[in-house]
N, C-alpha and C positions, 0 to 999 in steps of 0.2 A: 149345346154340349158344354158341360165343363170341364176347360183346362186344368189341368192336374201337372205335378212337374217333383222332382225331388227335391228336398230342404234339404242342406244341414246346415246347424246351428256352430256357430264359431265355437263358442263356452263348452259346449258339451259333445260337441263331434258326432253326434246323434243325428244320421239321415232318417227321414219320413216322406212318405208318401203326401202333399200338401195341397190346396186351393188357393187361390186370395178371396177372402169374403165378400161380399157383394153386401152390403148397407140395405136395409131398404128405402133411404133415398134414392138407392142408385148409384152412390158414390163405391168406390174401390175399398178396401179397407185391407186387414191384418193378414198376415199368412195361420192357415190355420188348418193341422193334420186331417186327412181323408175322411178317418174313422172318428172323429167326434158327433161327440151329440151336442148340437146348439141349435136354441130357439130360434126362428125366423126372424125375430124382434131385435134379439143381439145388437147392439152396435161393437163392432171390432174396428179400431181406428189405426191407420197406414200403420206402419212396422211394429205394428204388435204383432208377436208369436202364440199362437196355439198349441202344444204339443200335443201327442194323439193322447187318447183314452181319456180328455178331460171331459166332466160332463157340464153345461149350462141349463139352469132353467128359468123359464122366463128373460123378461127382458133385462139382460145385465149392459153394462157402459165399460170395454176396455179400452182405454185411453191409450194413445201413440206412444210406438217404443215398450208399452208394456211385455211381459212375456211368463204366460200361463203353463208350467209345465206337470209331467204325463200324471194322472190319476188324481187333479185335482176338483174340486167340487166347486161351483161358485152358483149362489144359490139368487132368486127373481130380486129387482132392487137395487142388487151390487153394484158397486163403480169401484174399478179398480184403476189406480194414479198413471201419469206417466212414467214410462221408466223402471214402473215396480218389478218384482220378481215372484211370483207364488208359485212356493217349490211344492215337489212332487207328493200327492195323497193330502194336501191341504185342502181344509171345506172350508166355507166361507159362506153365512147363512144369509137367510135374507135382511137385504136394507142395508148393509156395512156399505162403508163406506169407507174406502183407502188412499190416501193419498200418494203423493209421487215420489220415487225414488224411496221407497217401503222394499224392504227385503224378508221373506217370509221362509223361514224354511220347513223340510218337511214335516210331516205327520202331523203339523198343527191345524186347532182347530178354533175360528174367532165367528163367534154366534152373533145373535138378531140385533141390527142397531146400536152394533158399536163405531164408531168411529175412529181411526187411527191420522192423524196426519199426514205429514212430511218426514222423510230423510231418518223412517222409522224402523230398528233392525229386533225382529223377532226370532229365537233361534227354532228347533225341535222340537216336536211335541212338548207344544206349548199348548196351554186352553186357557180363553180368553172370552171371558160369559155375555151375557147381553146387556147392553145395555154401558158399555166401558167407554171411556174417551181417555186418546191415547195421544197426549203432545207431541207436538214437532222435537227430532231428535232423542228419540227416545230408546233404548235399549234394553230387551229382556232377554234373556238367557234363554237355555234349555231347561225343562221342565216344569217351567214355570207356573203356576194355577193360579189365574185370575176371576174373582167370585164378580157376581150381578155387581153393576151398577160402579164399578170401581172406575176413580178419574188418577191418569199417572200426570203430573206437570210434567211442562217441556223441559229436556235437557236432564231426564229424570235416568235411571237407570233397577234392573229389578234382578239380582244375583238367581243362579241356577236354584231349581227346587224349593222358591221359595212358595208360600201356598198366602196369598191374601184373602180375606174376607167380603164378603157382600159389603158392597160400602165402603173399602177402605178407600185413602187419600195417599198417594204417594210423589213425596219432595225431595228431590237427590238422589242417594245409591240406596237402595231397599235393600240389607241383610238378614230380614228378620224386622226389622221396625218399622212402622208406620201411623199415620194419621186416620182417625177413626171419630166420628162424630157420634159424642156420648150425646151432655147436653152443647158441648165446645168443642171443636175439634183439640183430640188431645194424642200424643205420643201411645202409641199402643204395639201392644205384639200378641201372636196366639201362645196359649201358656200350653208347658208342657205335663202331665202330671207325675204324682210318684212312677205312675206305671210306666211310663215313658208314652202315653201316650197323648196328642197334642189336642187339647180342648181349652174351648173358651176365648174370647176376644178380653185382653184387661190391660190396663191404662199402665204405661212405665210406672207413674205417680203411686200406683198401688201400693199396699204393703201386706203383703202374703204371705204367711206360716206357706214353708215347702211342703208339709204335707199334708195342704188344702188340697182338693179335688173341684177341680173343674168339669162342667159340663157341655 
């Protein structure tokens, strides 16, 4: 028979109906709500938190201390850090990989094979594509759009609503500018056109009549 007991969570004062997971080595593991859906494979490690309605598929890795909260996704693959927090309605595809002490807030979404560090703060509907690696101390905003393949350096930072390209490179506070490999890595920003609307990857070094048209 499995013991069952009521949770609540200090932070958020949220009682739930909970287990402690059982490993399939045997070992003890995370607290984790009644009504989720998790793979047999799961590893859930001592004081990580589960909140209800999250779903798991396949075999994911959450690390001690972590804490998974309600309606979030975490998809076969995943390791989530010590410590971390993935807020509510956050998917997390397969193969990511997150490191410790990463703060994820809601509605975001961070796809296949990206990796994030250390001591890394994501805010709100953020989307963060495949294939991205995301330094130790690193800090993105709310609504942020990160395209395929993009690398932030540590100690980087990425302002709200900023929209990056497939491939870009980002060094510092990203407002709109960054590093983009033509044949060199070179200063770059997406242009905007007469219309107001934003097209085209082109190098700061340009020199553009305003009312060129990008594609």
């Amino acid at each position: 028979m499995i013991e069952t007991f009521y949770y609540e969570h200090d932070d958020d004062k949220l009682t739930f109906l909970a287990k402690h997971w059982i490993n399939q080595n045997g070992s003890k593991g995370g607290i984790v709500a009644f009504n989720v859906d998790i793979h047999p494979s799961a590893v859930i490690e001592k004081e990580a938190v589960i909140y209800p309605d999250t779903t798991f598929f396949g075999k994911v890795i959450i690390k001690e201390g972590a804490i998974i909260k309600g309606g979030a996704t975490i998809n076969r693959g995943s390791t989530i850090g010590q410590n971390s927090v993935i807020g509510e309605n956050v998917y997390i595809g397969e193969e990511v990989h997150i490191g410790n002490n990463v703060s994820i807030d809601e509605i975001t979404a961070i796809r296949e094979r990206t990796e994030i560090l250390n001591n890394v703060t994501i805010g709100s509907n953020v989307s963060i594509r495949t294939d991205c690696k995301i330094g130790n101390n690193v800090n993105i905003l709310n609504n942020a759009r990160i395209g395929n393949g993009v690398e932030v350096y540590p100690d980087s930072s990425i302002a709200n609503d900023i929209i990056l390209p497939d491939k870009a490179i980002v060094s510092g506070d990203c407002t709109g500018i960054f590093n983009y490999r033509f044949v060199e890595i070179e200063p770059a920003r997406i242009r905007t056109n007469p219309d107001g609307w934003e097209r085209g990857i082109v190098a700061i070094s340009a020199d553009i009549h305003p009312s060129a048209v990008s594609d």
